[in-house]
Backbone as CSV, one residue per row, in Angstrom:
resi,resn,N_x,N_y,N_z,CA_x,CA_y,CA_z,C_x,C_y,C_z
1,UNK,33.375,65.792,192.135,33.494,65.195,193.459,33.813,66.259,194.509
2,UNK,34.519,67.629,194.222,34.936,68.107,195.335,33.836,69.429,195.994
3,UNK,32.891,69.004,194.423,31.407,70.355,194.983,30.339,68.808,195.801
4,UNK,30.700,67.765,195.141,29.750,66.689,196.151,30.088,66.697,197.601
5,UNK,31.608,66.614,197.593,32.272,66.734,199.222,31.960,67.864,199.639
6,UNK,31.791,68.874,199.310,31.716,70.281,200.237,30.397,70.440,200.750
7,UNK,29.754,69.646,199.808,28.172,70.087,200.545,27.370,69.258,201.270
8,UNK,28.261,67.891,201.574,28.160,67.082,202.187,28.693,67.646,203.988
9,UNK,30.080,67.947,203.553,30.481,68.263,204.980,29.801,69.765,205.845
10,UNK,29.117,70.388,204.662,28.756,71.687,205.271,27.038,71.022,206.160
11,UNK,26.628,70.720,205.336,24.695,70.187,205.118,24.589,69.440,205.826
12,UNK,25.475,67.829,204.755,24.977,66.536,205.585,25.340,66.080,206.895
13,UNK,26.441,66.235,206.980,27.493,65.719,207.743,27.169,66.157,209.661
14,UNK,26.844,67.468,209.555,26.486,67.990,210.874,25.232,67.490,211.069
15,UNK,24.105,67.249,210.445,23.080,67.090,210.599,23.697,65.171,211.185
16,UNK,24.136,64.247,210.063,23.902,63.145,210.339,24.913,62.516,211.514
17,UNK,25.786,63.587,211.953,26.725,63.402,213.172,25.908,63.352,213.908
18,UNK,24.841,64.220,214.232,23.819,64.372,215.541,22.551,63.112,215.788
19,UNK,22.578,62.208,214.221,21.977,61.111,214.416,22.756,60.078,214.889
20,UNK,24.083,59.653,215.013,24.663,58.960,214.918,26.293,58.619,214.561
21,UNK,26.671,58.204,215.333,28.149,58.146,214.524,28.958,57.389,214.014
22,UNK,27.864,56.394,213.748,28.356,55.367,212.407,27.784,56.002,211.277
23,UNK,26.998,56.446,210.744,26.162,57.092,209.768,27.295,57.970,208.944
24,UNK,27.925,58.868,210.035,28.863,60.143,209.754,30.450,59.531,209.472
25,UNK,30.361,58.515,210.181,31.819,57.782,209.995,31.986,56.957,208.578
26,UNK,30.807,56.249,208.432,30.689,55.801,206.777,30.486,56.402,206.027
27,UNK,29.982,58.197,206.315,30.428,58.948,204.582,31.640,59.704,204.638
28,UNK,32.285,59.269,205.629,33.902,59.872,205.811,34.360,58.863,204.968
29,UNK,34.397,58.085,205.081,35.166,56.657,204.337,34.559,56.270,203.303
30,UNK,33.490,57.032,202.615,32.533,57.438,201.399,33.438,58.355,200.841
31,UNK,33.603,59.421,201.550,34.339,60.341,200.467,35.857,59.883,200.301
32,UNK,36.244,59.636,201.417,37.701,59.526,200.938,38.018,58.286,199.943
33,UNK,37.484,57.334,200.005,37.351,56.707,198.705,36.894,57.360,197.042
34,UNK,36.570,58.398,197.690,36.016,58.845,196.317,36.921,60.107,195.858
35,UNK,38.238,60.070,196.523,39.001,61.383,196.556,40.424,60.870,195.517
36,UNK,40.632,59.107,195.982,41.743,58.381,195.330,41.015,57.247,194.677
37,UNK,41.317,57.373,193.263,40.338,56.240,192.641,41.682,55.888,191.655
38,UNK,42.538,53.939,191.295,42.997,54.174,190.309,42.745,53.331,189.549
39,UNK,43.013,54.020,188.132,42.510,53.579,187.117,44.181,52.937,186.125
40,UNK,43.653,51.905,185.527,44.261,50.629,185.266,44.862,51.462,183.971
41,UNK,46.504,51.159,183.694,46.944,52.243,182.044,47.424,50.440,181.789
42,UNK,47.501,50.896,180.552,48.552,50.197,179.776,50.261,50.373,179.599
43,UNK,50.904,48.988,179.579,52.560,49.590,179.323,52.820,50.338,178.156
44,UNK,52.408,51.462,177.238,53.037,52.183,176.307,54.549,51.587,175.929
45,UNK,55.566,51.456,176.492,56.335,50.237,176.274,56.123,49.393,175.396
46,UNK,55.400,48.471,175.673,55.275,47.468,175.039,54.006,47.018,174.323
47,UNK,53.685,47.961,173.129,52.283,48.638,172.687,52.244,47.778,171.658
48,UNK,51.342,46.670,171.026,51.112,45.931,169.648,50.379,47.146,169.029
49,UNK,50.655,46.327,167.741,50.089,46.854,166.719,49.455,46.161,165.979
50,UNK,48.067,45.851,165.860,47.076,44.906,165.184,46.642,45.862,163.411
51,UNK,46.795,44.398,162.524,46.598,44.936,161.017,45.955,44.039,160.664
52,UNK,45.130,44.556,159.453,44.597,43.378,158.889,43.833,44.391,157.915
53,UNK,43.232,43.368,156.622,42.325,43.822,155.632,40.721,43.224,155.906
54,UNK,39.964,43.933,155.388,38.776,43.798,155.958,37.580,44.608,155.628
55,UNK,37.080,45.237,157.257,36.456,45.970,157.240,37.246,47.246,158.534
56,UNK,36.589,48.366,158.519,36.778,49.118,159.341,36.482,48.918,161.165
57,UNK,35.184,48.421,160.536,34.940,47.922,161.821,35.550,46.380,162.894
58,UNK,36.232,46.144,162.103,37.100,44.596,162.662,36.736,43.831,162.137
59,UNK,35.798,43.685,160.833,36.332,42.371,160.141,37.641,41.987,159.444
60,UNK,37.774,40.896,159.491,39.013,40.333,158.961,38.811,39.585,157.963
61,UNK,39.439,39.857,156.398,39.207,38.603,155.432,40.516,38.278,155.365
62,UNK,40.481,36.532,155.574,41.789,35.780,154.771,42.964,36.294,154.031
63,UNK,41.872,36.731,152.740,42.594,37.894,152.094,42.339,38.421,151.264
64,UNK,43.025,39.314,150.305,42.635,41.067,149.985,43.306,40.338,148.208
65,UNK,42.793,41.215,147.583,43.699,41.122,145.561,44.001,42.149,145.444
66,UNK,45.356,42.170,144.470,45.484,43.266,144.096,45.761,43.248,142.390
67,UNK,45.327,44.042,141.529,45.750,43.604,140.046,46.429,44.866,139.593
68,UNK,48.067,44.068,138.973,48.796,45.833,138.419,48.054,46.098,137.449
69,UNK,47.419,44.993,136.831,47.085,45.291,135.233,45.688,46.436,135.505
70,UNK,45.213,47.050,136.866,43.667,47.853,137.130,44.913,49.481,137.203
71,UNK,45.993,49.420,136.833,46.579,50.739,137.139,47.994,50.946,136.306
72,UNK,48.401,51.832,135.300,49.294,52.187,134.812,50.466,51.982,135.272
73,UNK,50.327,52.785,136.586,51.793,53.280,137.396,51.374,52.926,139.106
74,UNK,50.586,53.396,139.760,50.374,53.424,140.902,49.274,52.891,141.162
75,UNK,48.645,51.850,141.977,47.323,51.392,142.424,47.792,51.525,143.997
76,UNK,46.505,50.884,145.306,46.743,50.959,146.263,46.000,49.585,147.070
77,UNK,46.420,49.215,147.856,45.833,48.271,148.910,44.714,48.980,150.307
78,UNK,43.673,48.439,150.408,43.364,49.576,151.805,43.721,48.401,153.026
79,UNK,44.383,48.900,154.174,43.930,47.973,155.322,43.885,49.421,156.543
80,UNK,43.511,48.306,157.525,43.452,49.130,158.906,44.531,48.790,159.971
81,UNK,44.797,49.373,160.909,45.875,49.153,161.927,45.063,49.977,163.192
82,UNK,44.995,49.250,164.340,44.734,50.068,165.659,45.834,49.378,166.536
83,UNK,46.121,49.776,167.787,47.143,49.839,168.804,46.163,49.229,169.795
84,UNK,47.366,48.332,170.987,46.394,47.571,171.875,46.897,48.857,173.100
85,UNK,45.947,49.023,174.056,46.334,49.996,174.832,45.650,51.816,174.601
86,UNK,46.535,52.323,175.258,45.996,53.949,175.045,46.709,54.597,174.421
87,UNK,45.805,55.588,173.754,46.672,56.695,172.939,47.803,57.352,173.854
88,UNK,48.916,57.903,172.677,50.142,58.801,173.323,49.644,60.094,172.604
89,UNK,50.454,61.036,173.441,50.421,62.552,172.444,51.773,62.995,171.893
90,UNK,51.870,62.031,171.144,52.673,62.537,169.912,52.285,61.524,168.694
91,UNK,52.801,62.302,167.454,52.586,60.926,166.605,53.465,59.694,166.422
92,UNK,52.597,58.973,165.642,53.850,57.035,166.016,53.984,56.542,164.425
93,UNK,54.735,56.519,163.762,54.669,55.563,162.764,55.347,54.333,162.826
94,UNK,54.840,53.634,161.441,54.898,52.382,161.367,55.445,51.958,159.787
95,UNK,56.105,51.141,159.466,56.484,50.691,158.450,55.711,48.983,158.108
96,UNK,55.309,48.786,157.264,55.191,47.618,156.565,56.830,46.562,155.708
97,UNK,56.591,45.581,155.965,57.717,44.573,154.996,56.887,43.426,154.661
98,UNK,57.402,43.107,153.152,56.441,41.873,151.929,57.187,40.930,152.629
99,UNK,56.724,39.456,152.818,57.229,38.218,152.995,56.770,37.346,152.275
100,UNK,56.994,36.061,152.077,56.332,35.163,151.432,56.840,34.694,150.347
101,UNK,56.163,33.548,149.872,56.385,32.981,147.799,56.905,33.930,147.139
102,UNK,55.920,34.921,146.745,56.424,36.132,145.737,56.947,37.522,146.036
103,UNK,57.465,37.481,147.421,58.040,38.591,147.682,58.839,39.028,147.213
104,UNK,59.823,38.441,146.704,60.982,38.758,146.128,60.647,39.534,144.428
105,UNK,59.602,39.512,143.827,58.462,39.904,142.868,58.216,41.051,143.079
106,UNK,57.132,40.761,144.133,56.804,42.308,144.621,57.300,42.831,145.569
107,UNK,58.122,43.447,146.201,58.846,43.914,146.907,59.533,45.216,146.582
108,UNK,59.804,45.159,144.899,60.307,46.544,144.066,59.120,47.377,143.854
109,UNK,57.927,46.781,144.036,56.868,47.698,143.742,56.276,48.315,144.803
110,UNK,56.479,47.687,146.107,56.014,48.668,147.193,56.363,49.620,147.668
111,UNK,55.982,50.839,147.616,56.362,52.371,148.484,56.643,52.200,149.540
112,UNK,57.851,52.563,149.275,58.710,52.819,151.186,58.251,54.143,151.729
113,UNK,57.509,53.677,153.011,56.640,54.942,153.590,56.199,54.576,154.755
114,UNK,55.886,55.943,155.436,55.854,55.814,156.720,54.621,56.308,156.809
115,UNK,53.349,55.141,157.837,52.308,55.304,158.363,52.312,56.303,159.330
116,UNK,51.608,56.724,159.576,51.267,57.696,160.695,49.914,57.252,161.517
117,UNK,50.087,56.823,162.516,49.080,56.873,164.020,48.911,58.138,164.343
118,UNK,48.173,58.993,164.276,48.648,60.402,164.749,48.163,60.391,166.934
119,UNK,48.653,61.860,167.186,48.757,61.984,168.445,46.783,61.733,168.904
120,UNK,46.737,61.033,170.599,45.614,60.630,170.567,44.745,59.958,170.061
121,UNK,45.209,59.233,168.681,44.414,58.272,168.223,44.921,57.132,168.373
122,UNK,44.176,55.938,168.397,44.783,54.454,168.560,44.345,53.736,167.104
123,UNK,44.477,54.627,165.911,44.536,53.616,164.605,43.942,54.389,163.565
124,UNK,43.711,53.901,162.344,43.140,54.541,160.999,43.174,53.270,159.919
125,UNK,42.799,54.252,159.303,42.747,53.165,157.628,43.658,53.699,156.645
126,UNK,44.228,52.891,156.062,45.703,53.515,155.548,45.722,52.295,153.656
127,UNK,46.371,53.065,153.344,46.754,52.585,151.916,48.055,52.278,151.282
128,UNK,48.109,51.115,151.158,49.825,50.050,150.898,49.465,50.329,149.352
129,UNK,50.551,51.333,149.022,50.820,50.954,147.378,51.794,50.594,146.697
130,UNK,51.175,50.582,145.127,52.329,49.344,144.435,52.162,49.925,143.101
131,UNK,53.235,49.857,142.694,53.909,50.469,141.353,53.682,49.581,140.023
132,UNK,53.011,49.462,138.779,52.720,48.476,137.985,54.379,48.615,137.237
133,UNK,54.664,49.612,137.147,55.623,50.442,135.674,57.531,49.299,136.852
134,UNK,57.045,49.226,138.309,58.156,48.749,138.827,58.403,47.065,138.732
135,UNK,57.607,46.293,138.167,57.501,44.696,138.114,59.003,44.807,137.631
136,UNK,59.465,43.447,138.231,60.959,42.761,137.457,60.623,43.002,136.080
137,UNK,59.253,42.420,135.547,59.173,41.827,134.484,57.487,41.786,134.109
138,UNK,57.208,42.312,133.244,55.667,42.793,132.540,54.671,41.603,132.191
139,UNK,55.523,39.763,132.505,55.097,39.120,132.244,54.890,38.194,133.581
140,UNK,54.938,39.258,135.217,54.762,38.499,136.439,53.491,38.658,136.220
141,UNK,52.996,36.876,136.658,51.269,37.363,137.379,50.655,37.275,136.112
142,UNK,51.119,37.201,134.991,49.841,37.240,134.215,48.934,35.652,133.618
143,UNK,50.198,34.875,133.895,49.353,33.648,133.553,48.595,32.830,135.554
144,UNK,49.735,33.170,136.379,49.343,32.401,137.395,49.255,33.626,138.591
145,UNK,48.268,33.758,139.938,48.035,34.864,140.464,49.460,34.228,141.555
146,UNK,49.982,35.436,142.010,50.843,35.293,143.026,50.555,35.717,144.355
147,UNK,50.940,35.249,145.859,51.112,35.761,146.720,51.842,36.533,147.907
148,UNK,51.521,37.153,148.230,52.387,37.960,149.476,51.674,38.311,150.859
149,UNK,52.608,38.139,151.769,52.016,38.792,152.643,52.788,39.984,153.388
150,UNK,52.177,40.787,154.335,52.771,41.799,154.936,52.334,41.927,156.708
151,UNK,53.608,42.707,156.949,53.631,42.762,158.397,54.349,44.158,158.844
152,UNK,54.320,44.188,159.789,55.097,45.619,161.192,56.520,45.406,160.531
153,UNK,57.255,46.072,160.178,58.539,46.179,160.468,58.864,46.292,161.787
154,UNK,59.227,45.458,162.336,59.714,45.582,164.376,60.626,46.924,164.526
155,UNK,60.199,47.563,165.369,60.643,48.934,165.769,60.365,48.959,167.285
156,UNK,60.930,50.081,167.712,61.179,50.864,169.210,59.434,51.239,169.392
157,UNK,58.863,51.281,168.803,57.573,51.888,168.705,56.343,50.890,169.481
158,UNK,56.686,49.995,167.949,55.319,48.533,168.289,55.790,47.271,168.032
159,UNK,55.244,46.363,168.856,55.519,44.912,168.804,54.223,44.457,167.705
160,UNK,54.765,43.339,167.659,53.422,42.228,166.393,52.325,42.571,167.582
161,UNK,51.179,42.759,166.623,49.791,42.397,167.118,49.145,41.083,167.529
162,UNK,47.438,41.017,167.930,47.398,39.765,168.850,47.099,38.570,167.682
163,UNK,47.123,37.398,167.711,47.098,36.384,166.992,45.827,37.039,165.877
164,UNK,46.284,36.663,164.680,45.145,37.066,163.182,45.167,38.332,163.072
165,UNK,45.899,39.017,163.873,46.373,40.522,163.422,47.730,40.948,163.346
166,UNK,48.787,40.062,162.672,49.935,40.260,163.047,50.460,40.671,161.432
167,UNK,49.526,39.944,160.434,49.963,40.281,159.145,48.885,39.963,158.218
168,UNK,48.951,40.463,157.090,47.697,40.182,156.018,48.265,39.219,154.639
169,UNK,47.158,39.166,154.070,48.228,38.436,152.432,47.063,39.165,151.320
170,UNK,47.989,39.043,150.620,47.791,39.757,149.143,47.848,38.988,148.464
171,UNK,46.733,38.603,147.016,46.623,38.018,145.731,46.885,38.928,144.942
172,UNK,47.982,38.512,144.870,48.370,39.777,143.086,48.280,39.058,142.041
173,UNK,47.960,39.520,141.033,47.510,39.293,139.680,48.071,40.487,138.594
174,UNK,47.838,39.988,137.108,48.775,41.216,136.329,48.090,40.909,135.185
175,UNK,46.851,41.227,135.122,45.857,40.281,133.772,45.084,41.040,133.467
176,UNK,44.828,41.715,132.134,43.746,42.354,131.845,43.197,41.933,130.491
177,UNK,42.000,41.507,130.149,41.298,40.665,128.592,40.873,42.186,128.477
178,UNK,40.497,42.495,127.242,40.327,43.119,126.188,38.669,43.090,126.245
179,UNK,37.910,43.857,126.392,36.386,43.932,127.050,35.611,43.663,125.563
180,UNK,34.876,42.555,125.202,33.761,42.399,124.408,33.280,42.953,123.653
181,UNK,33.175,44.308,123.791,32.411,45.571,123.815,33.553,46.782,122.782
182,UNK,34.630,46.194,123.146,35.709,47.421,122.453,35.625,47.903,120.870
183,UNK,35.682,47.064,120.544,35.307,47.294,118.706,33.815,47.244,118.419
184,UNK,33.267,45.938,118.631,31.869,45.426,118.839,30.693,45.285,119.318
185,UNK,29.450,45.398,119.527,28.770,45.366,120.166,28.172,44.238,120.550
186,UNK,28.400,43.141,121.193,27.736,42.049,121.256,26.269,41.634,120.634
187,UNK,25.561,40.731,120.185,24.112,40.736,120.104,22.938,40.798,121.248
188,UNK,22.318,41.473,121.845,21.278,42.166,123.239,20.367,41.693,122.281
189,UNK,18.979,41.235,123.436,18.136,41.001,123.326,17.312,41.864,123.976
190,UNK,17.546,43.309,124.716,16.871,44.096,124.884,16.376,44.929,124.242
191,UNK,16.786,45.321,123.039,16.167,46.371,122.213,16.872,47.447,122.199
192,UNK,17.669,47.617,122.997,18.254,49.259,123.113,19.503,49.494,122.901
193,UNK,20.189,50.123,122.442,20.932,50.760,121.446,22.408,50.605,122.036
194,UNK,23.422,50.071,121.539,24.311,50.441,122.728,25.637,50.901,121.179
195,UNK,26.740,51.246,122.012,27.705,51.890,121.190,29.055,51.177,121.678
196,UNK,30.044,50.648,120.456,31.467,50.187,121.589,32.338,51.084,121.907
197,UNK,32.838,50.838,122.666,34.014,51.535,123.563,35.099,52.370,122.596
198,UNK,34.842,51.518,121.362,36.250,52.125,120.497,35.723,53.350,119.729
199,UNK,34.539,53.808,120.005,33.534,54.826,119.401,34.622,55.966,120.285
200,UNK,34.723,56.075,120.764,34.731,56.980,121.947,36.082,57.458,122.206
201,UNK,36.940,55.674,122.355,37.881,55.678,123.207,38.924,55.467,122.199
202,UNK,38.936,54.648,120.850,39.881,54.806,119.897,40.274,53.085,120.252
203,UNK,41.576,53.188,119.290,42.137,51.747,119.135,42.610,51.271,120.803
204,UNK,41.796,50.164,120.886,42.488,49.231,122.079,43.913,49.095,122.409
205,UNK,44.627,49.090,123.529,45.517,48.676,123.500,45.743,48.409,125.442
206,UNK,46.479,47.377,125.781,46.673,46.644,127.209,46.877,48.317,128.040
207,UNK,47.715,49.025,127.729,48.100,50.276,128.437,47.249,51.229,128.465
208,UNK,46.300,51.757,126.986,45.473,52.567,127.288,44.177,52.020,127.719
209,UNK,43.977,50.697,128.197,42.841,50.309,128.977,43.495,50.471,130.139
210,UNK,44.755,50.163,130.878,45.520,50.821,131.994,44.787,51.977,132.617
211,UNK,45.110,52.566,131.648,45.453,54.517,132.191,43.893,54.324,132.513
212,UNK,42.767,54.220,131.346,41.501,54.705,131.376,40.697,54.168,132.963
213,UNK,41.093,52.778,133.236,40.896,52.582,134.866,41.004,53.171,135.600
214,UNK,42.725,53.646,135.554,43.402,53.998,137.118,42.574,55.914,136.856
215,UNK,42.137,56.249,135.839,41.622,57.319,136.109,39.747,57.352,135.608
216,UNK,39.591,56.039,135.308,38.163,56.348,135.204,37.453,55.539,136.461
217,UNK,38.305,54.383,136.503,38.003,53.554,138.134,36.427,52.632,136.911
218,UNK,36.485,52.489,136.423,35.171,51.610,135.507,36.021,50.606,134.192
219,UNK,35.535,49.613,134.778,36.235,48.375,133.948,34.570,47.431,132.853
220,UNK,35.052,46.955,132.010,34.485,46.712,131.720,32.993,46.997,131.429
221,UNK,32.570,47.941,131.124,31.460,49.122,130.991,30.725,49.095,129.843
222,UNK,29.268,49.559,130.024,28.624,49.571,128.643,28.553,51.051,128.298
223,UNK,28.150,51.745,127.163,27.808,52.797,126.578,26.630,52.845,125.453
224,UNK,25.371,53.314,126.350,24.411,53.175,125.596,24.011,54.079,125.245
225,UNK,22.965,54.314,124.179,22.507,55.549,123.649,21.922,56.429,124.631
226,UNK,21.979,57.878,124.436,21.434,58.691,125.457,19.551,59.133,125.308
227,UNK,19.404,58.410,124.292,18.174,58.380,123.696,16.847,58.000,125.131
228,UNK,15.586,58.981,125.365,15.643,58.835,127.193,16.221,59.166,127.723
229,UNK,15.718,59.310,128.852,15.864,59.633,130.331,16.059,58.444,130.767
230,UNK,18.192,58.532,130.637,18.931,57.400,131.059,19.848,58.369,132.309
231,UNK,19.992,57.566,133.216,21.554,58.100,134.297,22.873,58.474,133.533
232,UNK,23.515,58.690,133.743,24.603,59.298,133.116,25.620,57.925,133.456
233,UNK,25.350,57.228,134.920,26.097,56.150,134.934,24.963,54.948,135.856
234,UNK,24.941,53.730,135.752,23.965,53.135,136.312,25.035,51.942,136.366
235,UNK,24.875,52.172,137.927,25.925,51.118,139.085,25.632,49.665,138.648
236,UNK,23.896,49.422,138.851,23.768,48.522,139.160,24.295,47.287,137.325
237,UNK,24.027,47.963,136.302,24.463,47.550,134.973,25.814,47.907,134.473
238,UNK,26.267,48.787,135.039,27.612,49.324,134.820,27.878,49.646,133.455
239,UNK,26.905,50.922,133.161,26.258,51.222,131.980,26.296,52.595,132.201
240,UNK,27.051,53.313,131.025,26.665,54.415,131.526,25.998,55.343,129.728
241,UNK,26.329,56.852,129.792,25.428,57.228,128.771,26.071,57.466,127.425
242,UNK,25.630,57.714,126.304,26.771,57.984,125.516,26.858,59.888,125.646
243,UNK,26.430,60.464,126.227,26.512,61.680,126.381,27.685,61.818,128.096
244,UNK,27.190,60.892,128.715,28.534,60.581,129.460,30.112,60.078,128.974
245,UNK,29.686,59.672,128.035,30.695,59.130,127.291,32.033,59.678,126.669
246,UNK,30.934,61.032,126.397,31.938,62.127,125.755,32.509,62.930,126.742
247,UNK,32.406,63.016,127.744,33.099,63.847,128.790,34.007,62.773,129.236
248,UNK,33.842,61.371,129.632,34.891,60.828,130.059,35.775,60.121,128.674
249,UNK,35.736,61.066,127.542,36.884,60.996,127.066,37.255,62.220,127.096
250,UNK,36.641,63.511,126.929,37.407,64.798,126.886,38.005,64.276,128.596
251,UNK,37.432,63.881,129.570,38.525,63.376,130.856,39.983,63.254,130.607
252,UNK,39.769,62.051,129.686,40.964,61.456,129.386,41.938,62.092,128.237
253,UNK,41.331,63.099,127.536,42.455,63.526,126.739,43.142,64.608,127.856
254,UNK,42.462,64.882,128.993,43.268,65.863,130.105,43.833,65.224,130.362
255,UNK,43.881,64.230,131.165,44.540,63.163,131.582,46.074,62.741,130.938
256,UNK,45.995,62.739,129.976,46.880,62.225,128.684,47.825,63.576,128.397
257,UNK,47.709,64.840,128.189,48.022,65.713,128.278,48.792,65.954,129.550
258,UNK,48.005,66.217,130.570,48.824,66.235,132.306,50.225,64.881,132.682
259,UNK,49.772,63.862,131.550,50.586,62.607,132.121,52.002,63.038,130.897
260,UNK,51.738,63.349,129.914,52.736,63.627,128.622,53.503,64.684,129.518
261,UNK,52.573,65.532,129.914,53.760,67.130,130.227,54.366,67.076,131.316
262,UNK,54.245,65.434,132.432,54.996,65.438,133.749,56.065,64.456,133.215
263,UNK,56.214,63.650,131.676,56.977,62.545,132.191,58.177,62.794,130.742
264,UNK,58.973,62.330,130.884,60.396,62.415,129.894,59.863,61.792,128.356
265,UNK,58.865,60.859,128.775,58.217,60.027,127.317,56.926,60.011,127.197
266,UNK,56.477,60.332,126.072,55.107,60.392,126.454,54.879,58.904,126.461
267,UNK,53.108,59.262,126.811,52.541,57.832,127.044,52.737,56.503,126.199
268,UNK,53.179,55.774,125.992,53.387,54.834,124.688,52.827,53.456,124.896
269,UNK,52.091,52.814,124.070,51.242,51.358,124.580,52.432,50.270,124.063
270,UNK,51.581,49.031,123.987,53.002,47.838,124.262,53.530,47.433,123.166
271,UNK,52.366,48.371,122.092,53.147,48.584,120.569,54.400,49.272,119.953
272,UNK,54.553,49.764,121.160,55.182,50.764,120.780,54.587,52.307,119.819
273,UNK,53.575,52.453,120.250,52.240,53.521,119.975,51.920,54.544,121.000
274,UNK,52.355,55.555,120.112,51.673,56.640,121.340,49.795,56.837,121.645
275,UNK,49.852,56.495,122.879,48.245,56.206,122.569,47.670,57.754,123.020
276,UNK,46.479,57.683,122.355,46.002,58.614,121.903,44.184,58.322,122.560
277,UNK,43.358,59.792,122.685,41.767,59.472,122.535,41.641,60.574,121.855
C-alpha cells in the first residue's frame, strides 16, 4: 500500500487535481482508508478447545474402541483437538480426564500427560494411552464391553469446546479368542497351501498373542506357502507369506529379548510360562 500511495500522489494525483476536485478528493479518502484497516482478533482469554475422534479433517464419530486385550502393556487412542480463535506464540497444553460408567476401571490405565498445541498452531492429532498390565483386574471387559468418556481438564489455558466437541467416548473391551488357524488349518476350498500359526509362532497362549499384535499390529492372519509369486503380505486377505513368516518371528524373538533385558521378570503367559518363539 505505501508504493501504491506514493505513486499515486506523485503521477495520479497532480494530473487528476487539474481535472477536477472531486476526482482528487475521493482518492484522498481512497487512500486514507487504505492506510487504517481493522481486522477482527479473537479473546485469547477465553480460547475453547474442540476434541473429538474421527477424522482429521472434522469428522466426528459417536464413538472410538479400544481393546487392552490388542496390546501387552501400552496401546493408544488417536483423536484430534483444534482451538476456536488464533494461534499464540508460545506453546499451550492440555490435559485430558475419564468420566462416566467405567471410569473408575479405567482411569488407572490412562497416562498422565501433557498435550502440546505448539506455538502458531491452532491443533494436531494426538494419542490418549492406556496401560493393559494397569487394569484393577485381568477379568475387566472381558465378558461385557465397557464405557468411558473424556474431556479438557478446565485450566487457565482453555475452556470446553463448541457443542459435540466438548468430549469423546470410548468402547473398551479386554477380549481376545484364540485364531482358528493357531494349531490347525481350517478346511479351504481353494487349493493352496496354507501353514498354522503355531508352525512359526509356537504354543498359543492369551499373552503371547498380546505381545505378537502390539508389535506385529496383524491379528488374526493367514500364512501361506511361499510357493509363487505371492506378496510377502496381502492387505486385502490378510495373508501373508510363509517366507514372511520367518522374519516376523526372528522379529519377535528380538522383541522378546529387548522386552526380557528391560524388565525385572521376564515375559511370562497366564500359565505361568515363559513364553517363548
Amino acid at each position: 500500500m505505501n508504493t501504491y500511495r506514493y505513486h499515486l500522489q506523485k503521477y495520479l494525483l497532480p494530473s487528476l487535481a487539474r481535472r477536477g476536485r472531486g476526482v482528487g478528493l475521493f482518492l484522498l479518502l481512497t487512500l486514507w482508508s487504505c492506510s487504517h484497516v481493522d481486522v477482527p482478533t479473537y479473546d485469547t482469554e477465553e480460547t475453547r478447545l474442540n476434541i473429538w475422534v474421527g477424522t482429521a479433517a472434522g469428522i466426528v464419530y459417536e464413538t472410538t474402541s479400544y481393546n487392552y486385550s490388542y496390546a501387552y502393556e501400552e496401546g493408544s487412542v488417536t483423536f484430534y483437538a483444534q482451538i476456536t480463535g488464533l494461534p499464540v506464540d508460545h506453546d499451550r497444553t492440555f490435559r485430558l480426564e475419564v468420566f462416566g460408567e467405567d471410569s473408575a476401571a479405567v482411569a488407572p490405565t490412562v497416562r498422565s500427560e501433557d498435550f502440546v498445541i505448539p506455538a502458531g498452531a491452532i491443533g494436531g492429532t494426538y494419542e490418549l494411552h492406556l496401560n493393559t498390565q494397569l487394569l484393577p483386574s485381568s477379568d475387566l471387559f472381558t465378558e461385557h464391553d465397557g464405557k468411558v468418556q473424556f474431556r479438557v481438564r478446565p485450566s487457565e489455558e482453555f475452556m470446553l469446546g463448541t457443542e459435540n466437541h466438548q468430549a469423546f467416548t470410548v468402547i473398551v473391551k479386554n477380549y481376545l479368542a484364540k485364531p482358528d488357524n493357531w494349531d490347525t488349518v481350517p478346511e479351504r476350498n481353494d487349493m493352496i497351501i496354507y501353514f498354522p500359526i503355531s508352525k512359526y509362532f509356537g504354543t498359543y497362549s492369551r499373552v503371547k498373542y498380546q505381545f505378537m499384535i502390539e508389535h506385529l499390529g496383524l491379528i488374526d492372519f493367514n500364512i501361506r506357502s511361499s510357493m509363487g509369486a505371492i506378496p510377502a503380505y496381502d492387505e486385502e486377505t490378510n495373508t501373508i507369506s510363509a517366507s514372511y513368516a520367518v522374519q516376523l518371528q526372528q522379529l519377535m524373538q528380538r522383541a522378546l529379548r529387548e522386552y526380557n533385558a528391560t524388565h525385572a521378570t521376564p515375559l511370562t503367559d497366564e500359565y505361568g510360562e515363559l513364553v517363548t518363539f
